[in-house]
N, C-alpha and C positions, 0 to 999 in steps of 0.2 A: 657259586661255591665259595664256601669262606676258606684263605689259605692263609697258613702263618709261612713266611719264607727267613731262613735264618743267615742272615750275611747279605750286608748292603754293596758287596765288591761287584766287580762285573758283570759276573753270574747270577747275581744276586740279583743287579738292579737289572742287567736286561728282561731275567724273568717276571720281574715283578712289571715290567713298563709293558711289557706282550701282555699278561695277564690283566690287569688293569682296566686296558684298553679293552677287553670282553667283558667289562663289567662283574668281575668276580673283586668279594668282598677281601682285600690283600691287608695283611702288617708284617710288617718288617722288622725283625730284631739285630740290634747291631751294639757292639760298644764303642763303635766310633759315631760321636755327635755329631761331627760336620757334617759324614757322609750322610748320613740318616736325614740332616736337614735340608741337605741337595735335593735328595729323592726325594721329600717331601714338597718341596719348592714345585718341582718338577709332575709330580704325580698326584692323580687325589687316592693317595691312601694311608694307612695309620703306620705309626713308628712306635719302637721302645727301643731304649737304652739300655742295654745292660745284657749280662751272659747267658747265652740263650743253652745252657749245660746248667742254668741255675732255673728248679718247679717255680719259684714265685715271680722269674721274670717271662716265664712261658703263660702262667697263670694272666698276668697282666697284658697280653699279648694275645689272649682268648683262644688259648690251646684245649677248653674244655668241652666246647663245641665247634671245633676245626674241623672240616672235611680231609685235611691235607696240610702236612710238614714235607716244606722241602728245605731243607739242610743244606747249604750252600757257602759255608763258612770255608776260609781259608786252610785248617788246620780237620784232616778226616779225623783225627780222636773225637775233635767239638760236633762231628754231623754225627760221629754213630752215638755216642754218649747222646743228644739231643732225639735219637729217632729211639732209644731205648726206652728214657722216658715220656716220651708220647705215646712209645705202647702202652707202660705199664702203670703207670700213673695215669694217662688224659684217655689213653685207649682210642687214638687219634684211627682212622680209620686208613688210611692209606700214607706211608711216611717214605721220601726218598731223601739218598745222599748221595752229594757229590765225593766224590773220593781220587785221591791222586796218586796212593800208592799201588802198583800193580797187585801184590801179595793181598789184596782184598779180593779182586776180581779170578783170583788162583786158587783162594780157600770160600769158598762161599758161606763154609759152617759156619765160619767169625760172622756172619753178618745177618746170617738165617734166623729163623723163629728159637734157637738155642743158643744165638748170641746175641747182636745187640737188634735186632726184631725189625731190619730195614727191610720194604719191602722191595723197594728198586735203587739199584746202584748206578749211577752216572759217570762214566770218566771223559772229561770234557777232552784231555790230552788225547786219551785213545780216540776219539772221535773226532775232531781236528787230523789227526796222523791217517787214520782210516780215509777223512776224506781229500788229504792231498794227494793218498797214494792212487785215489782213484782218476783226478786229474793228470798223474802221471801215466797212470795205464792209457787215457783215451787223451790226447794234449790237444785235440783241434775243440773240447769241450770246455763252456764256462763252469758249468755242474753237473755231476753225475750222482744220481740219488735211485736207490736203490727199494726195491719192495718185496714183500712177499718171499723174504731170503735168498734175495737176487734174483728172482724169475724177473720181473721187469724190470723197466731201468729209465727212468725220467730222465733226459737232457738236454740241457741249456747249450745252446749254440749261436753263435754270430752269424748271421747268413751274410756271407763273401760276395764279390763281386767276382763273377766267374765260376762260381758253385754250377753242378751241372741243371738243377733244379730251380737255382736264385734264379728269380723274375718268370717265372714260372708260376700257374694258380697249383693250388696243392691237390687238386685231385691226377694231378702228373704224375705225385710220388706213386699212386697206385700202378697206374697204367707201366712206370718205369720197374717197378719189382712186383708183377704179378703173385708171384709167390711168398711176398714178405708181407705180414702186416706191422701197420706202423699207422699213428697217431699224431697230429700235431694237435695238441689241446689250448695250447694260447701262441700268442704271438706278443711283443713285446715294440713299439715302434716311436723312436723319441719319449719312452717314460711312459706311452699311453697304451692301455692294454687294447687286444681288438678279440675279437672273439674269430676264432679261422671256419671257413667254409668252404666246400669243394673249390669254390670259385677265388678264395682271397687270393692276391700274387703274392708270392715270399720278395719281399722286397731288400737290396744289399744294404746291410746294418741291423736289420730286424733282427730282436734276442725272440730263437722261436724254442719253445716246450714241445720237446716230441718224445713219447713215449713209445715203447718200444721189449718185444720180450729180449732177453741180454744176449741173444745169440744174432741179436740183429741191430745193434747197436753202430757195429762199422759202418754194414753198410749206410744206416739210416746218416751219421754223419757223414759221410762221402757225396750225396746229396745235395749237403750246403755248403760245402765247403772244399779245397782242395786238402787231400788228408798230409798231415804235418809226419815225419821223419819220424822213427819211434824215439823212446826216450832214452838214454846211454849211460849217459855223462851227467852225472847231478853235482852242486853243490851245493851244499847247507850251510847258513849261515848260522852262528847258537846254538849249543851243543847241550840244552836242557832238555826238560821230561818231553817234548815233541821233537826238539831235534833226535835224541837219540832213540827215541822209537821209531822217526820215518827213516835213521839210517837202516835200523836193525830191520825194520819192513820190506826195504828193497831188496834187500841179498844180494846174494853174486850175479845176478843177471846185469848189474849197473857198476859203475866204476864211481864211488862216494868220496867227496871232499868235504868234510866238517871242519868248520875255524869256529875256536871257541875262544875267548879273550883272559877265560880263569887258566890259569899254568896246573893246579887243581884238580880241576875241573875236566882237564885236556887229559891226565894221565888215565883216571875214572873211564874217561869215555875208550881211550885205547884198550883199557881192559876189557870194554864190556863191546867190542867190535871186530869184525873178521881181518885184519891188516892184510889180508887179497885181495881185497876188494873196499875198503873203506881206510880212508888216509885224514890221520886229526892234525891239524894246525892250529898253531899256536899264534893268535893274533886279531888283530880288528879287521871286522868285516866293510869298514869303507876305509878301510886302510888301500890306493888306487895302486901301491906299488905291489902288496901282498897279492891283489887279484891280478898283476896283469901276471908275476911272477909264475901263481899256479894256474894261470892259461884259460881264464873266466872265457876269455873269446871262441872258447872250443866246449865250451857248456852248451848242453840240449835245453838243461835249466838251473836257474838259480834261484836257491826259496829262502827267504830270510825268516827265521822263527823265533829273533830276540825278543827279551821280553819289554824291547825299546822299540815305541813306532818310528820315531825318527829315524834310527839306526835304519829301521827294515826298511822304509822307504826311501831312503839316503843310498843303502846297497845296494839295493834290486836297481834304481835310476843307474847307478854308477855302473854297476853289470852290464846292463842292457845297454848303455853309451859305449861301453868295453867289447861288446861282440855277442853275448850272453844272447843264446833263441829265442826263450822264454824266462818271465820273473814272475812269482809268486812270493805275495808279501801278506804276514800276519798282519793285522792291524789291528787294534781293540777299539780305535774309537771311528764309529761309523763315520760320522762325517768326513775325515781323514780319507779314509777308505772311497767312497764315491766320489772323492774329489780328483782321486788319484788313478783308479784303475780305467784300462785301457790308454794310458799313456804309454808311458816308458814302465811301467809295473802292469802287466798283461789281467792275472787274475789278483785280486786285493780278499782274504780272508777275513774276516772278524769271526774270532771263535765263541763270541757269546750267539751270534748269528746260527752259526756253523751245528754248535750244541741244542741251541734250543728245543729243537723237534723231539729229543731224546724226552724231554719231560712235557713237550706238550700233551704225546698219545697217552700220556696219566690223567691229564686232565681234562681233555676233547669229551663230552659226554656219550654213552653208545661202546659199542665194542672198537676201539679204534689199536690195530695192530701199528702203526708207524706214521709219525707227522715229519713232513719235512718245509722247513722257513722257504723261501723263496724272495728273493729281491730283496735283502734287507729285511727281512718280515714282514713287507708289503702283501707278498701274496705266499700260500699254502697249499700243499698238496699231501693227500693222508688218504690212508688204508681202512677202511672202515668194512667194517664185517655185519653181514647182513643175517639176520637173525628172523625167525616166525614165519608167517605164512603169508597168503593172500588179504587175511583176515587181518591181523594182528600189525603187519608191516607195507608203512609207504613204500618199498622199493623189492620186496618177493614180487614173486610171480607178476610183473610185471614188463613189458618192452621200455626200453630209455625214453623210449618218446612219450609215456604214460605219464613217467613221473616228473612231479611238481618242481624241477631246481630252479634255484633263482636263475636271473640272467647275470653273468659271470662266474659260473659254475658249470663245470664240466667233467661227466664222466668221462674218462681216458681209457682204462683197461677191467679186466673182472680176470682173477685167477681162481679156477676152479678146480676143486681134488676131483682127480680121477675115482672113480670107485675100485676097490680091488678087481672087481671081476670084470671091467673092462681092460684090466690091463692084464693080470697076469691073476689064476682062481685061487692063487695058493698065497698069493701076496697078502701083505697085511696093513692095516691103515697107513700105521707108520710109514711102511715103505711106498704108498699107492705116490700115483707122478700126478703131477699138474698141468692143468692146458693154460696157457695164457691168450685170453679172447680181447679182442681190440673192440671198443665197444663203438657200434652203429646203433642206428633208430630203432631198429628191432628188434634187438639183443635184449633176451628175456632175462633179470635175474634170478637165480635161485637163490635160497635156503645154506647159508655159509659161505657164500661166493666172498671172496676181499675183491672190495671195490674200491677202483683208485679216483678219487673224486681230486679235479684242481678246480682250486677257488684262487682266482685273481684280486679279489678285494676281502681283507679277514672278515670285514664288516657281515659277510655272509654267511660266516661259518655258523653262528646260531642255527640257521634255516636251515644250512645242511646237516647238522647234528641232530634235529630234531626227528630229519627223513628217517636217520638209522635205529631211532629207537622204537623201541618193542612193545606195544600196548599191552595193557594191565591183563587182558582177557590171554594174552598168552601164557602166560605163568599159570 
């Protein structure tokens, strides 16, 4: 796939370094030289210089036969102005923007086929905020990733020493909840992936992938782990476009402490916050006298979300040294981030990590509803929607055990629409419910099933995109 990506920053180059690596044809438009020539350094693919809101720097960039504009520049006027003219000028076939102001994702008519012609919108804040809040909801969890509009629920867990299942082989978990089903689809053990079988023992320290529909998410954690105290008491470090979306996310069920360092900045946020329930401070977050004042040692958690790594890894250690349960720390630059978490900083974010998935299911080939990164983007887990017949598709009417996946591929779950007339004669598509089926050797697919496939190695995902698509003879 040839893609023009616009803006060499974080989101820029992470998506470019993910895509790359799958061998699609990438350039890069940027007006900063340096950066342009790092990623170049670093990557095999093309650069231009110059303003990608300008037809002859997009021309020069080979916007005329591009599959795909993703817009990822710092400033949303530079990504929609960019995706308008790739409609209307290059007639680019598929165009996404990054965007950071909310009042884009509120009006959509500004961004529709009657304004500037974007077809998918990305907010990297919102989806960072979305995914802290889900670590907040479940805290004995390292990830919590969602499918299917939450009917299932991928998550990353440490399996504990003293878990009631740790050191247990995993056909335990059945026999332990007869009536639950549940899936462990990989296992994770010193860096090296293992593929799970009735028989593997879950070992203490193993990051295991178990999937699960959402109503059964506690228990399946409770399992590996002793379950942690719920979450109460937050503070927030950074009180910008993430910090004050995850204050305003939690509401009144949590008692919020924001310290923000702009005096500015602080008033802004008291406005835009319930003073019941959320309290701004005026000050530095490894300031040791500020934290111990407002009582860090009585935090359930402390999340640092400055736009400084050092800061957030400097806090969260300092927290946690201070009394603090748990720390979550943003991080932008990977390496940092692996070097650091599971110390004294519990879970370590990188939000170019965190985003990615949002723009990979544009580009996965096949109907793919939702990609989610995994380990750093080491490995992948995505929603892929099965399409044609017997005839037409490697994975209809077929049993799991029939079809071709590679080895380190695995399907986890299939959610299936109910038909109306099995649930209710008067119902209508819209409203028909869905089963969530845990997928065994036999498990036949159908004809629109969203199938949750995890690939432990990217290197696979070719093979597995290819299962999902639809031969010529079906159209």
């Amino acid at each position: 796939m040839k893609i023009v990506i616009l803006g060499a920053g974080r989101v820029g180059a992470s998506v470019a370094e993910s895509l790359v690596s799958e061998r699609n044809d990438i350039t890069v438009v940027d007006t900063d030289v340096a950066q342009l020539a790092a990623l170049q350094d670093r990557l095999d693919l093309r650069t231009v210089a110059g303003n990608g809101t300008h037809p002859p720097v997009l021309s020069q960039a080979g916007i005329e036969d591009a599959d795909m504009l993703i817009a990822t520049a710092a400033r949303d006027e530079t990504n929609l102005v960019a995706c308008q003219l790739a409609a209307r000028l290059f007639n680019v076939p598929t165009r996404i923007a990054r965007i950071r102001a909310p009042e884009f994702l509120e009006h959509p008519e500004i961004t529709g086929v009657d304004g500037f012609q974007v077809d998918h919108l990305i907010c990297p804040e919102q989806t960072v905020t979305d995914y802290v809040l889900k670590l907040i909801e479940f805290p004995e969890a390292l990830q919590v990733l969602e499918f299917a509009g939450g009917r299932a629920s991928l998550i990353a867990v440490r399996a504990y020493e003293g878990g009631p299942l740790v050191s247990h082989p995993i056909r335990d978990l059945r026999a332990a909840h007869p009536n639950v089903d549940m899936r462990v689809v990989a296992i994770f053990r010193k860096d090296r992936a293992i593929t799970p079988d009735g028989d593997t023992l879950i070992e203490p320290g193993d990051e295991v992938f178990l999937l699960a529909a959402a109503e059964h998410i506690r228990t399946a954690l409770s399992d590996l782990r002793r379950m942690d105290k719920p979450v109460r008491r937050v503070m927030i470090a950074g009180g910008g476009n993430i910090g004050l979306r995850l204050a305003r996310g939690l509401g009144a069920a949590y008692q919020v402490k924001v310290i923000e360092p702009n005096r500015t900045r602080c008033n802004y946020l008291s406005s835009q916050l319930d003073s019941s329930n959320a309290l701004v401070l005026h000050g530095d977050c490894t300031d040791e006298e500020l934290l111990a004042e407002e009582s860090v040692n009585e935090m359930d958690l402390f999340v640092a979300l400055t736009s400084d790594d050092e800061n957030n890894i400097m806090s969260c250690m300092l927290a946690k040294r201070m009394g603090a349960r748990r720390t979550i720390s943003l991080i932008n630059r990977q390496a940092y981030a692996d070097l650091v978490e599971g110390n004294r900083i519990d879970i370590a974010i990188v939000p170019a990590q965190a985003t990615i998935g949002e723009l990979l299911k544009h580009v996965r080939l096949g109907d793919v509803a939702a990609v989610h990164s995994l380990r750093r983007g080491a490995a992948e887990a995505l929603e892929a929607i099965a399409h044609g017949d017997a005839k037409s598709s490697k994975v209809v009417g077929r049993r799991i055990e029939q079809i071709n996946l590679p080895q380190g591929a695995a399907i986890g779950a299939i959610i299936r629409s109910l038909a109306p007339t099995r649930l209710d004669p008067l119902a209508t598509e819209a409203t028909a419910g869905f089963e969530v089926i845990m997928a065994h050797h036999d498990t036949v697919i159908e004809a629109e099933d969203h199938v949750i496939v995890f690939v432990s190695n990217k290197r696979l995902l070719p093979q597995v995109e290819k299962l999902f698509q639809v031969g010529v003879g079906f159209f």
